[in-house]
Backbone as XML, in Angstrom:
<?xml version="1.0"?>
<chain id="A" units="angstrom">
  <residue number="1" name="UNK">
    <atom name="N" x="111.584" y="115.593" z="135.699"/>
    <atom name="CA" x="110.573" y="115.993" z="134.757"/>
    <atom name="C" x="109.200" y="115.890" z="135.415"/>
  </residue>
  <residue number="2" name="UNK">
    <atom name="N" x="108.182" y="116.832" z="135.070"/>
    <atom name="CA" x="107.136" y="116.889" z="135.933"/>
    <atom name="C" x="106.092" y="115.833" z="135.173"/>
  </residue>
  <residue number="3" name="UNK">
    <atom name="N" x="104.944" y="115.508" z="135.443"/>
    <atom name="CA" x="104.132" y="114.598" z="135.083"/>
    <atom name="C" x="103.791" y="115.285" z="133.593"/>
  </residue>
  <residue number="4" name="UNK">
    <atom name="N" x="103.273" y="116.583" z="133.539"/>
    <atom name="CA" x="102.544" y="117.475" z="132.311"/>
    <atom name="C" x="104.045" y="117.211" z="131.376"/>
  </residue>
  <residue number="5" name="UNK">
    <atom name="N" x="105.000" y="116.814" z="131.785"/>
    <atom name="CA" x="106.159" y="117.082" z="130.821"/>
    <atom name="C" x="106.317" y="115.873" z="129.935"/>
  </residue>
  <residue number="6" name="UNK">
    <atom name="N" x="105.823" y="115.123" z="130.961"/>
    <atom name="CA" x="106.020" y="113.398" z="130.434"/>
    <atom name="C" x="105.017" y="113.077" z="129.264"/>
  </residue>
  <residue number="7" name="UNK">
    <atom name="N" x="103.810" y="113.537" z="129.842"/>
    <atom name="CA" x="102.883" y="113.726" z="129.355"/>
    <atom name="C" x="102.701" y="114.527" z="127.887"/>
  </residue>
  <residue number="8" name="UNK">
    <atom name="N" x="103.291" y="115.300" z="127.534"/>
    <atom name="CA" x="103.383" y="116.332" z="126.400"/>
    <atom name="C" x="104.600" y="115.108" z="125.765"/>
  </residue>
  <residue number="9" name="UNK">
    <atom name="N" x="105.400" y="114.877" z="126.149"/>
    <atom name="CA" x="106.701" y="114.035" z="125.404"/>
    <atom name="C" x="105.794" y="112.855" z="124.583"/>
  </residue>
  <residue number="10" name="UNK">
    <atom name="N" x="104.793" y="111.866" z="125.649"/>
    <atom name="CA" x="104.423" y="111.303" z="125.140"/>
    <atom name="C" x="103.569" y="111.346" z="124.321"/>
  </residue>
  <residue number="11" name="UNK">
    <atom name="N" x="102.591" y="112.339" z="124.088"/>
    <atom name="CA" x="101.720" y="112.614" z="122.758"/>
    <atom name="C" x="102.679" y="113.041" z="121.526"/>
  </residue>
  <residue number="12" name="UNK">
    <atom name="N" x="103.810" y="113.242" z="121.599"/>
    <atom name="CA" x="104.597" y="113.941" z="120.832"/>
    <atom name="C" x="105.213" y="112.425" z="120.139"/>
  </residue>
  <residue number="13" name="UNK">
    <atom name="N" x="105.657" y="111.750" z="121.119"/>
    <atom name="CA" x="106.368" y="110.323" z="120.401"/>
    <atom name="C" x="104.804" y="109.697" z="120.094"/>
  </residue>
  <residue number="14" name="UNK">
    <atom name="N" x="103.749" y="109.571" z="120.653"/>
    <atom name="CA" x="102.919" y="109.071" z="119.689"/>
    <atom name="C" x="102.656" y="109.822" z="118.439"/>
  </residue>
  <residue number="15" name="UNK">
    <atom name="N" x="102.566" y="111.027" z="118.369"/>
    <atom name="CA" x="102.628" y="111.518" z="117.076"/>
    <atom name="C" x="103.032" y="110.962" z="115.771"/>
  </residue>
  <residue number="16" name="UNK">
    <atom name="N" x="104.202" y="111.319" z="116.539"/>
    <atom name="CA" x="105.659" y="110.756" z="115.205"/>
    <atom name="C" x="105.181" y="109.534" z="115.093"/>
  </residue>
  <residue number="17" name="UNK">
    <atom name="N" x="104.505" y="108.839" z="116.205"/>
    <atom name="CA" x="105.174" y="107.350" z="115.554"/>
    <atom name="C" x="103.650" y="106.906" z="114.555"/>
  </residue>
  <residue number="18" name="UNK">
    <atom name="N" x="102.589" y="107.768" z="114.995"/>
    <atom name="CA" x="101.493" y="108.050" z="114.150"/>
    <atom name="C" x="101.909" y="108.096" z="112.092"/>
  </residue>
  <residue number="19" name="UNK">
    <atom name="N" x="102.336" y="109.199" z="112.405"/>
    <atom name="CA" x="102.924" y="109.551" z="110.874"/>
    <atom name="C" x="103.969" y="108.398" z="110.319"/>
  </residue>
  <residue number="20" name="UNK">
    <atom name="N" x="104.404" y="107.730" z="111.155"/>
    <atom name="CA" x="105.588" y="106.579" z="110.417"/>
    <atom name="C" x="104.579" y="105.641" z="110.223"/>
  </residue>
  <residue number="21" name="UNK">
    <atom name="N" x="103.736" y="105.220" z="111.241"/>
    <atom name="CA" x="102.901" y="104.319" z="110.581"/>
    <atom name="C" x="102.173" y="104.584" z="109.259"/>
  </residue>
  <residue number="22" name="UNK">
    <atom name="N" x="101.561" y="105.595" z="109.140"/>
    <atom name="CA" x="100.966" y="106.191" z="107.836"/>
    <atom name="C" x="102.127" y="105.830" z="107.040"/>
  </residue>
  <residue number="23" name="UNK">
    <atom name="N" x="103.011" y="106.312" z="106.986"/>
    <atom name="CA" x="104.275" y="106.405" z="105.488"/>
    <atom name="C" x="104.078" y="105.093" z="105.562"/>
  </residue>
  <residue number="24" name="UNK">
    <atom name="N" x="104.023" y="104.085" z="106.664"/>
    <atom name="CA" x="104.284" y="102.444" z="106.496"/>
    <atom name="C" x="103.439" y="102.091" z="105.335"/>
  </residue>
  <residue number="25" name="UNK">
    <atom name="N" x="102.391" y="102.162" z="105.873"/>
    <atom name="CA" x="101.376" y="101.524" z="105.794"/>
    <atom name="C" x="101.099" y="102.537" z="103.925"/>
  </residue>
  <residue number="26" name="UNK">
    <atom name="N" x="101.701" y="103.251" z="104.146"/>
    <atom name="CA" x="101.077" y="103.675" z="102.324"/>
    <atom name="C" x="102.269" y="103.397" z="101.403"/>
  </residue>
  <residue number="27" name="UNK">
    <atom name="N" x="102.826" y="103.334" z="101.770"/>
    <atom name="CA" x="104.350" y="102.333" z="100.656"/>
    <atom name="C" x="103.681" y="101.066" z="100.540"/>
  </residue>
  <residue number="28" name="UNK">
    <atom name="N" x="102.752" y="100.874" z="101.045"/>
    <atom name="CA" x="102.833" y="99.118" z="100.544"/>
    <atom name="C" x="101.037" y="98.976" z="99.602"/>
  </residue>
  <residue number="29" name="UNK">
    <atom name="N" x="101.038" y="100.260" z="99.403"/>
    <atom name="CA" x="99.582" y="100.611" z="98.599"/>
    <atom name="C" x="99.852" y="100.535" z="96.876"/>
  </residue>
  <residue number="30" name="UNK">
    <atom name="N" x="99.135" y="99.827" z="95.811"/>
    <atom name="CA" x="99.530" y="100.008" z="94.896"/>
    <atom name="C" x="99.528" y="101.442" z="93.845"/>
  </residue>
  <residue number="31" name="UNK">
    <atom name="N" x="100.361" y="101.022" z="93.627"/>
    <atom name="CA" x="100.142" y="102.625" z="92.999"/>
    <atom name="C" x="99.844" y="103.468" z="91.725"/>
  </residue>
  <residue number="32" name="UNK">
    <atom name="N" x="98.183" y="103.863" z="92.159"/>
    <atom name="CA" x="97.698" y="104.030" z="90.944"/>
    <atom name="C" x="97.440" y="105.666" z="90.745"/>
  </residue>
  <residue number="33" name="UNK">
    <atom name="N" x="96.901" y="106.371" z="89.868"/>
    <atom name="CA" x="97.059" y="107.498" z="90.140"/>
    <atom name="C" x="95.791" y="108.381" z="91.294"/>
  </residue>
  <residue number="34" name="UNK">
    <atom name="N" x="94.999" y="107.620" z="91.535"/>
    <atom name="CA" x="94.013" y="107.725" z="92.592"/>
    <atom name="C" x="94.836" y="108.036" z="93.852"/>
  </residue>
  <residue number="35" name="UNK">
    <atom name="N" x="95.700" y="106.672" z="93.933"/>
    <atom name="CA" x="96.077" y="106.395" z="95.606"/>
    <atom name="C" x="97.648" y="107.231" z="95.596"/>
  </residue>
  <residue number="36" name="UNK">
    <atom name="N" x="98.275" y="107.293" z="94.614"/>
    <atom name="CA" x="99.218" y="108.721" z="94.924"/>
    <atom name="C" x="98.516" y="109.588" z="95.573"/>
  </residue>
  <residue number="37" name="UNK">
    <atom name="N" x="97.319" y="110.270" z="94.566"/>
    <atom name="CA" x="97.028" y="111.837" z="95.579"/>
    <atom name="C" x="96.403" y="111.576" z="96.731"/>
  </residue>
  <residue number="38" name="UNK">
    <atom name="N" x="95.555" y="110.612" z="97.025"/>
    <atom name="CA" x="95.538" y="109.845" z="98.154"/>
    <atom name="C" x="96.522" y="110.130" z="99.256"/>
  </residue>
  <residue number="39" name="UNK">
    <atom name="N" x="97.415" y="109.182" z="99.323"/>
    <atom name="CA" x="98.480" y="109.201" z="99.741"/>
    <atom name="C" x="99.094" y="110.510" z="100.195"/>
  </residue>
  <residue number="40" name="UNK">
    <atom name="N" x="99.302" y="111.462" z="99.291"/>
    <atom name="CA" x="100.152" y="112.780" z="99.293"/>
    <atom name="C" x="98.900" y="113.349" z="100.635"/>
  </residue>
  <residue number="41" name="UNK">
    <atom name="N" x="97.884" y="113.003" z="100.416"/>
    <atom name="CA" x="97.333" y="113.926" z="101.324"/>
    <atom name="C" x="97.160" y="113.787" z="102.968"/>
  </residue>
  <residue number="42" name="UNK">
    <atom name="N" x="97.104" y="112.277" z="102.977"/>
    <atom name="CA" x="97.306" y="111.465" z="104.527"/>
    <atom name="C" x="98.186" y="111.988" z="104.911"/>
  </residue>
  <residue number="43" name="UNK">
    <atom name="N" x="99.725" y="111.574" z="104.340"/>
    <atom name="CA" x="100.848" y="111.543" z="104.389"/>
    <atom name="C" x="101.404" y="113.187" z="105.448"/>
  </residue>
  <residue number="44" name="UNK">
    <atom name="N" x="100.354" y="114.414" z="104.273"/>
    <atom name="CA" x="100.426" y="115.667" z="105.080"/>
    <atom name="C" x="99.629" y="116.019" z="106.167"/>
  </residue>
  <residue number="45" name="UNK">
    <atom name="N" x="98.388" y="115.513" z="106.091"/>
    <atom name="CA" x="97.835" y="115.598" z="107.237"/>
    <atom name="C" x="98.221" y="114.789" z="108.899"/>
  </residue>
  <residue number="46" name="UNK">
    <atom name="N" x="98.815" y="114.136" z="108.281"/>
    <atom name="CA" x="99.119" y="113.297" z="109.346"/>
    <atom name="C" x="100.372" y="113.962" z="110.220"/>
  </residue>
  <residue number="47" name="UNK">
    <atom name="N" x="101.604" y="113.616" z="109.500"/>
    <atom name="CA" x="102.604" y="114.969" z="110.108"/>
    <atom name="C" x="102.272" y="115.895" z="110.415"/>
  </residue>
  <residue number="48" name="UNK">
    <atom name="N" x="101.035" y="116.886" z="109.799"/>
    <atom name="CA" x="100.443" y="118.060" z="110.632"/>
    <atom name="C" x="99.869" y="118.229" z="111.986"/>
  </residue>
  <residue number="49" name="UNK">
    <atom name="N" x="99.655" y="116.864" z="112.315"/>
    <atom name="CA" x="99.141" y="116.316" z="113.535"/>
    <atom name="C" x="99.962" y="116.629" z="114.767"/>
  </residue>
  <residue number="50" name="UNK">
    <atom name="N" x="101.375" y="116.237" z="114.834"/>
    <atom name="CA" x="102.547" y="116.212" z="115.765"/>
    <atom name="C" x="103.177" y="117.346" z="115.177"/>
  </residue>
  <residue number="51" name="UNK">
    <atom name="N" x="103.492" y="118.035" z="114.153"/>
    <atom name="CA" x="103.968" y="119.317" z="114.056"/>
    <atom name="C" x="103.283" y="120.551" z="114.892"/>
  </residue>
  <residue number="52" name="UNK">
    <atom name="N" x="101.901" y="120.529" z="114.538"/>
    <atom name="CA" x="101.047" y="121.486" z="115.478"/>
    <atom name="C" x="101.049" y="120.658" z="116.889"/>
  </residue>
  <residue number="53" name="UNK">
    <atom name="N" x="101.435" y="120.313" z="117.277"/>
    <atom name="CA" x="101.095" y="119.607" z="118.361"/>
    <atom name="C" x="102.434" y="120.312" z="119.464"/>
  </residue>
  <residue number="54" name="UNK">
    <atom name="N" x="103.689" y="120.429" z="118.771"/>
    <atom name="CA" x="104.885" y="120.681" z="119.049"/>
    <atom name="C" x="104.812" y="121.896" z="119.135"/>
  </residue>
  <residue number="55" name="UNK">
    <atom name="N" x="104.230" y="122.677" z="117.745"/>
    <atom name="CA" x="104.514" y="123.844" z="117.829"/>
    <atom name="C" x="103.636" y="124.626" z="118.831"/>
  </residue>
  <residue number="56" name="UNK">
    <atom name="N" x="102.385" y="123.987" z="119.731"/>
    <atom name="CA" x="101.627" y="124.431" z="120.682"/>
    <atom name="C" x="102.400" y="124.380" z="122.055"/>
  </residue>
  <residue number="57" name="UNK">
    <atom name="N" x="103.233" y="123.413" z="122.128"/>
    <atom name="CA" x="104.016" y="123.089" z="123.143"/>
    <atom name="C" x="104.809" y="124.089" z="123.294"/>
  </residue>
  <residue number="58" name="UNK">
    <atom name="N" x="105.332" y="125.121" z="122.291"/>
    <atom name="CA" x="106.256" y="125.861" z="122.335"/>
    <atom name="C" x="105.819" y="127.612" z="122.010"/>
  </residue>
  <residue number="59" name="UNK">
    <atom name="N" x="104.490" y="127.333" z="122.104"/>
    <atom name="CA" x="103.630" y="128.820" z="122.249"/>
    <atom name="C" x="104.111" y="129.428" z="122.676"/>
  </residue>
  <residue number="60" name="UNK">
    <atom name="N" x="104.141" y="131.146" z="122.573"/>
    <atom name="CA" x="104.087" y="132.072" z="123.363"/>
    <atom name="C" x="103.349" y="132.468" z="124.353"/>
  </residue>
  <residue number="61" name="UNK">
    <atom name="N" x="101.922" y="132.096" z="123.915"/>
    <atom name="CA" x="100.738" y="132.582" z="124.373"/>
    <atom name="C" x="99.551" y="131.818" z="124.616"/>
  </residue>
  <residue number="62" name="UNK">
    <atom name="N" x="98.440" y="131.585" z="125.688"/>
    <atom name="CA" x="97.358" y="130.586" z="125.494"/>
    <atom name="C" x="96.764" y="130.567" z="124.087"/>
  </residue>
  <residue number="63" name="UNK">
    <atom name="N" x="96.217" y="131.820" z="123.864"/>
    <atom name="CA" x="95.503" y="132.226" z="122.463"/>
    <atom name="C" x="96.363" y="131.456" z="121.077"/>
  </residue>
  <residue number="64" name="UNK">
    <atom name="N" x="97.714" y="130.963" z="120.897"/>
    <atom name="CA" x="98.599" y="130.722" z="120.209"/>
    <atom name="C" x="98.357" y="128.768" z="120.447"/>
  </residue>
  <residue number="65" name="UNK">
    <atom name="N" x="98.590" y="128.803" z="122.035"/>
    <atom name="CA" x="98.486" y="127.244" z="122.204"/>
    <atom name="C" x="96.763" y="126.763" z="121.612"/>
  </residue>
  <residue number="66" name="UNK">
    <atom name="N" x="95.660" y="127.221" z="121.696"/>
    <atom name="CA" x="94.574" y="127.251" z="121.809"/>
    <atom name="C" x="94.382" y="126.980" z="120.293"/>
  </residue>
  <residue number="67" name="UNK">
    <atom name="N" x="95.047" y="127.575" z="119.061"/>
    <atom name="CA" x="95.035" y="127.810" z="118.129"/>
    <atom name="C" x="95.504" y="126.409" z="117.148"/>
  </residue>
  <residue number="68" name="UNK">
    <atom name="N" x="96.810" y="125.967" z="117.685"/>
    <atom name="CA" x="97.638" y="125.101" z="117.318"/>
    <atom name="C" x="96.798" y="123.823" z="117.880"/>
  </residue>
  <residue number="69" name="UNK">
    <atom name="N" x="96.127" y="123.750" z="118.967"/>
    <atom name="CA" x="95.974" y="122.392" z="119.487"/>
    <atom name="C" x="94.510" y="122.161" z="118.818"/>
  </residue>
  <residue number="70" name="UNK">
    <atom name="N" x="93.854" y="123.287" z="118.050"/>
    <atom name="CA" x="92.591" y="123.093" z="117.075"/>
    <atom name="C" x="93.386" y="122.822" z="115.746"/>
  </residue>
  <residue number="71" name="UNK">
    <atom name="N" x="94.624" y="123.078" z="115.426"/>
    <atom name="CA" x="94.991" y="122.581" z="114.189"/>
    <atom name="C" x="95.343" y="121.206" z="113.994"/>
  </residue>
  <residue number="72" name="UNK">
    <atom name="N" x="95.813" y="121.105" z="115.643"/>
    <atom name="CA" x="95.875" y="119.468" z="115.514"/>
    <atom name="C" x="94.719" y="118.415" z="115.358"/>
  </residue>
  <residue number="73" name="UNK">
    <atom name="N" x="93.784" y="119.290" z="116.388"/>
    <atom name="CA" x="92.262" y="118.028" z="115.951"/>
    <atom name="C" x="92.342" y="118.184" z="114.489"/>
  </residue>
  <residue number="74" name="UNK">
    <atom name="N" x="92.205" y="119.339" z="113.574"/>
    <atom name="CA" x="91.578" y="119.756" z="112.482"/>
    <atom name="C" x="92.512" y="118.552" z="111.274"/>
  </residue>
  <residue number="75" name="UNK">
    <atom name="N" x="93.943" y="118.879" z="111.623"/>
    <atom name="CA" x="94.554" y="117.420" z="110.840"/>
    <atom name="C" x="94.273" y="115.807" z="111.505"/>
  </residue>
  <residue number="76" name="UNK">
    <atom name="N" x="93.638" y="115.587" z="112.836"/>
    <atom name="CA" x="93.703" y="114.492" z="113.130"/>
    <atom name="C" x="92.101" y="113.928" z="112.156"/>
  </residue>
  <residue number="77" name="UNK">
    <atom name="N" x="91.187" y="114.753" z="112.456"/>
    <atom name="CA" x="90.311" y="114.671" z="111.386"/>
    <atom name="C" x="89.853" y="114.646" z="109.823"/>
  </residue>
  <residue number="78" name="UNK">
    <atom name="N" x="91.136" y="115.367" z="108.936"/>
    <atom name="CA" x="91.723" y="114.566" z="108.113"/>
    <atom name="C" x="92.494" y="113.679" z="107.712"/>
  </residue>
  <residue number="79" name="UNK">
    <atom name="N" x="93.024" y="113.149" z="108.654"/>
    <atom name="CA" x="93.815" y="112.277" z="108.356"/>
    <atom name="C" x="92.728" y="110.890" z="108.374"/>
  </residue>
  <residue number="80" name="UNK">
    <atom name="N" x="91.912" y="110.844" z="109.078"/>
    <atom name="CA" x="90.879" y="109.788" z="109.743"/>
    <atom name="C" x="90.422" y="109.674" z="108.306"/>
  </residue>
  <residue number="81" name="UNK">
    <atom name="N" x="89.499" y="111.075" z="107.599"/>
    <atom name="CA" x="89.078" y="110.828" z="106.760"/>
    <atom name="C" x="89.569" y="110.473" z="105.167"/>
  </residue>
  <residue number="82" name="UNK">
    <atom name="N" x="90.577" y="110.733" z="105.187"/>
    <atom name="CA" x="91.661" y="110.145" z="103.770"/>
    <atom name="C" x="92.153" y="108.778" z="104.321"/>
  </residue>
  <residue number="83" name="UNK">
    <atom name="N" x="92.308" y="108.005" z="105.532"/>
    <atom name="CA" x="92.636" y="106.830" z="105.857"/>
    <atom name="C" x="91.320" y="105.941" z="105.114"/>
  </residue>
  <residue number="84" name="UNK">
    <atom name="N" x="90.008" y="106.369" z="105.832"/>
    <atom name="CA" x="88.727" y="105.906" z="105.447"/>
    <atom name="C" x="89.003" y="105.555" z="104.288"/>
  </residue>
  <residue number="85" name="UNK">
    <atom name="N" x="88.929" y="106.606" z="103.384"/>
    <atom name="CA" x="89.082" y="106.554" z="101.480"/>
    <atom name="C" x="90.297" y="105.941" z="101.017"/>
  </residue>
  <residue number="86" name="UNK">
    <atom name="N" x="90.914" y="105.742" z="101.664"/>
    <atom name="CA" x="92.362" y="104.765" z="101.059"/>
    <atom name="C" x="91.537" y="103.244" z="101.575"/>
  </residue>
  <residue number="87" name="UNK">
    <atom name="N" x="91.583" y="103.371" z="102.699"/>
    <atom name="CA" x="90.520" y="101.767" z="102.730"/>
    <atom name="C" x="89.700" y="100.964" z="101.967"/>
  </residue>
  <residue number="88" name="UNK">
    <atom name="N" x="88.362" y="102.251" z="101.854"/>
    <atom name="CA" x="87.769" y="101.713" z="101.142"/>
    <atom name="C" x="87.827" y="101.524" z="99.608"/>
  </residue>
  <residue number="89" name="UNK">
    <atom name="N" x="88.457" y="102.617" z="99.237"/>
    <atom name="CA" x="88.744" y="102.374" z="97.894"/>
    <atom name="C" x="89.814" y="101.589" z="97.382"/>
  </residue>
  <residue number="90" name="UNK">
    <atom name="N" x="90.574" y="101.004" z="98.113"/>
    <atom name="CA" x="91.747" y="99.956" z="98.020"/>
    <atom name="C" x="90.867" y="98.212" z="98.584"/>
  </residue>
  <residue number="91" name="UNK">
    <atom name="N" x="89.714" y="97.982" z="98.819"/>
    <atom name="CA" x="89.277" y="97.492" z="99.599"/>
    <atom name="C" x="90.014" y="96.708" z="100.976"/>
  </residue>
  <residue number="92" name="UNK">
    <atom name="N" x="90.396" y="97.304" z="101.612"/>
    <atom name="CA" x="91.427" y="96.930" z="102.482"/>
    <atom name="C" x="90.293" y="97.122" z="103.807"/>
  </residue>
  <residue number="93" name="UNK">
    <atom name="N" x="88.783" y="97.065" z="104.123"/>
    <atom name="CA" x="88.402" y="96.847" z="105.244"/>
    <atom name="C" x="88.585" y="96.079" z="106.277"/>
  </residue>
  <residue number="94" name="UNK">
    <atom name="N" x="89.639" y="94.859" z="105.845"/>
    <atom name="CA" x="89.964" y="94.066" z="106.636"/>
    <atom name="C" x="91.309" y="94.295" z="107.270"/>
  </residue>
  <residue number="95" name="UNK">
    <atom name="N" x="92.492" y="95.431" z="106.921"/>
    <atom name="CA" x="93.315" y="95.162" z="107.054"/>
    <atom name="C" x="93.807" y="95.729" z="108.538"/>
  </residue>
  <residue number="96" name="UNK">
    <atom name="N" x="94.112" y="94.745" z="109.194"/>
    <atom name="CA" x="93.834" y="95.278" z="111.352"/>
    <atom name="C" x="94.985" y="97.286" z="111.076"/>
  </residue>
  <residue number="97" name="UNK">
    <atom name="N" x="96.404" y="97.220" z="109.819"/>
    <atom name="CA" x="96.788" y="98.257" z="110.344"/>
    <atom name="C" x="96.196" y="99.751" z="109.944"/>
  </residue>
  <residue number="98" name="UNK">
    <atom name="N" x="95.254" y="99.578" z="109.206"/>
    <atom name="CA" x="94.192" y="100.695" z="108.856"/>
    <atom name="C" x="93.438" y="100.555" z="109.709"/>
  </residue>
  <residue number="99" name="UNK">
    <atom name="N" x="92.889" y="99.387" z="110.188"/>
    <atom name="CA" x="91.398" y="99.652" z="111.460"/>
    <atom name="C" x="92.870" y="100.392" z="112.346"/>
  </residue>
  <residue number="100" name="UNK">
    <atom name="N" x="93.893" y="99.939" z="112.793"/>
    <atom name="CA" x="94.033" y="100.946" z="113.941"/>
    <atom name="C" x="94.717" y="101.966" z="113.787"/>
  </residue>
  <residue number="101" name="UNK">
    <atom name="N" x="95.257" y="102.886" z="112.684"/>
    <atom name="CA" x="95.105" y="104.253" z="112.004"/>
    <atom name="C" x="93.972" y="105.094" z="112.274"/>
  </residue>
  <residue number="102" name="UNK">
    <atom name="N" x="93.130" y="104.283" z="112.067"/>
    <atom name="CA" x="92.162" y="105.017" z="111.988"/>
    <atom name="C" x="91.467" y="105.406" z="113.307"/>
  </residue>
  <residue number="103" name="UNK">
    <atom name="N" x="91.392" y="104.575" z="114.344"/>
    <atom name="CA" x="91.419" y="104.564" z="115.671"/>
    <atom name="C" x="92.248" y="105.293" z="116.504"/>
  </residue>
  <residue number="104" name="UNK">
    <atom name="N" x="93.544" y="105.450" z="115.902"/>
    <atom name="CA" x="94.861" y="106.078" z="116.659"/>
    <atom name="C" x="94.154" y="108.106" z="116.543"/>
  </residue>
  <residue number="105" name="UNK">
    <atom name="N" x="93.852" y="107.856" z="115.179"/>
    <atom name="CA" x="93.287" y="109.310" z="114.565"/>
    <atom name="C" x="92.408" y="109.941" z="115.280"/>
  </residue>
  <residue number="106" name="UNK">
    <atom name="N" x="91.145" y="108.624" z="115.972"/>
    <atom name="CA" x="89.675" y="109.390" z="116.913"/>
    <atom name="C" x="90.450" y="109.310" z="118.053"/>
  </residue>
  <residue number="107" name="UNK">
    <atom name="N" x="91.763" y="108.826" z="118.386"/>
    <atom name="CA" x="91.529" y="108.984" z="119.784"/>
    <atom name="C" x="92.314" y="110.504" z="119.969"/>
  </residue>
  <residue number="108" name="UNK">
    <atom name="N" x="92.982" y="110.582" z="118.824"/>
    <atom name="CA" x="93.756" y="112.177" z="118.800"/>
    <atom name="C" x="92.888" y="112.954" z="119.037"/>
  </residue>
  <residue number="109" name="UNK">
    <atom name="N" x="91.326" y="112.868" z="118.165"/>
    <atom name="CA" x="90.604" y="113.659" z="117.909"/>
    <atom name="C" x="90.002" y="113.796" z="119.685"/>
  </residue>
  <residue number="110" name="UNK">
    <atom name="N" x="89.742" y="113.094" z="120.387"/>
    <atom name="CA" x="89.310" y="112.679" z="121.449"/>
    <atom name="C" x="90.124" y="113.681" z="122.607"/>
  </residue>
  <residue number="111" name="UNK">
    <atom name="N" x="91.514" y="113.537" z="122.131"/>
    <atom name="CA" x="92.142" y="113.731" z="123.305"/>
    <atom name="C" x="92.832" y="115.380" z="122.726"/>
  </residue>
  <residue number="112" name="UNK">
    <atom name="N" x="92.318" y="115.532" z="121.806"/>
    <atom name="CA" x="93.409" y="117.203" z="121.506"/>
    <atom name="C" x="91.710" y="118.134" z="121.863"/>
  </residue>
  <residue number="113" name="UNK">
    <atom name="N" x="90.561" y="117.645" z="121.740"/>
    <atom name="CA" x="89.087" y="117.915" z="122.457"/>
    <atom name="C" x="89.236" y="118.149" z="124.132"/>
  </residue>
  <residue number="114" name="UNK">
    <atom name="N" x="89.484" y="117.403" z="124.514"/>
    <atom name="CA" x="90.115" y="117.196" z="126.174"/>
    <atom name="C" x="91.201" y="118.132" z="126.612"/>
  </residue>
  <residue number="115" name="UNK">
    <atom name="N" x="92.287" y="118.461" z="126.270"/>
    <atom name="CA" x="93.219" y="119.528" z="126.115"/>
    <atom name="C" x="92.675" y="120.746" z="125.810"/>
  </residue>
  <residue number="116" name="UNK">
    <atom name="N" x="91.361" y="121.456" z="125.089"/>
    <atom name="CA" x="91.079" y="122.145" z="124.801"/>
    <atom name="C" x="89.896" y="122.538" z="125.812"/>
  </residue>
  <residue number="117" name="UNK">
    <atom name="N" x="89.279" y="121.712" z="125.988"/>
    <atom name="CA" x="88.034" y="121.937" z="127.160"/>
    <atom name="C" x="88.934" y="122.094" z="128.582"/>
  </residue>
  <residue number="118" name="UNK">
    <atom name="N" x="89.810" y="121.496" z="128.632"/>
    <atom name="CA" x="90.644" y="121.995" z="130.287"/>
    <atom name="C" x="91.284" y="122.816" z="130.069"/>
  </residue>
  <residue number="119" name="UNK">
    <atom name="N" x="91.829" y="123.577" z="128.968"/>
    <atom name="CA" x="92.738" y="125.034" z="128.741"/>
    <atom name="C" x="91.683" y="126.224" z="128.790"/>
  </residue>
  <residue number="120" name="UNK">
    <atom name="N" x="90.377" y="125.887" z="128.757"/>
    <atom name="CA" x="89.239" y="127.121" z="129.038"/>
    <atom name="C" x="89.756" y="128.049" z="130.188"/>
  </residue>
</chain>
């Protein structure tokens, strides 16, 4: 397997393991009718993250990969921001597995930015 291969595998298992943390971490949220739709919306944005992420991997075309790997920032950036609002409105600022959700989210945002500036 070449390095770019390893490399694509592993943003892919961080993905997933992105979105399991989310489902974790929001099953144990109480549940009011706020933090359901809450919830419903992380929950999708977040899987949208490693779905587009996959489905760029498996492009036809740059214009196609180019497309998908802006859908991934575009969910890694909601997901950041519905994590925020489950926080704060749960007051859970203290809780270390939301600070690093939310961290896991900028560094997506960080690094699907980086993928996009070297595919120019």
């Amino acid at each position: 397997m070449t390095k770019i291969q390893n490399q694509n595998y592993d943003l892919e298992e961080r993905t997933f393991n992105f979105t399991k943390r989310v489902i974790e971490f929001c099953k144990k949220l109480v549940r009011t009718v706020e933090n359901i739709e809450l919830i419903r919306q992380v929950v999708r944005a977040s899987g949208s993250v490693g779905a587009n992420y996959i489905e760029a991997n498996e492009s036809l075309s740059k214009k196609d990969f180019m497309m998908r790997i802006k859908i991934s920032r575009k969910e890694s950036k909601e997901s950041r921001y519905w994590l925020r609002l489950i926080i704060d409105t749960n007051n859970l600022s203290s809780n270390n597995e939301g600070k690093f959700l939310i961290q896991e989210a900028s560094e997506f945002i960080k690094i699907f930015n980086s993928i996009l500036t070297n595919s120019k």
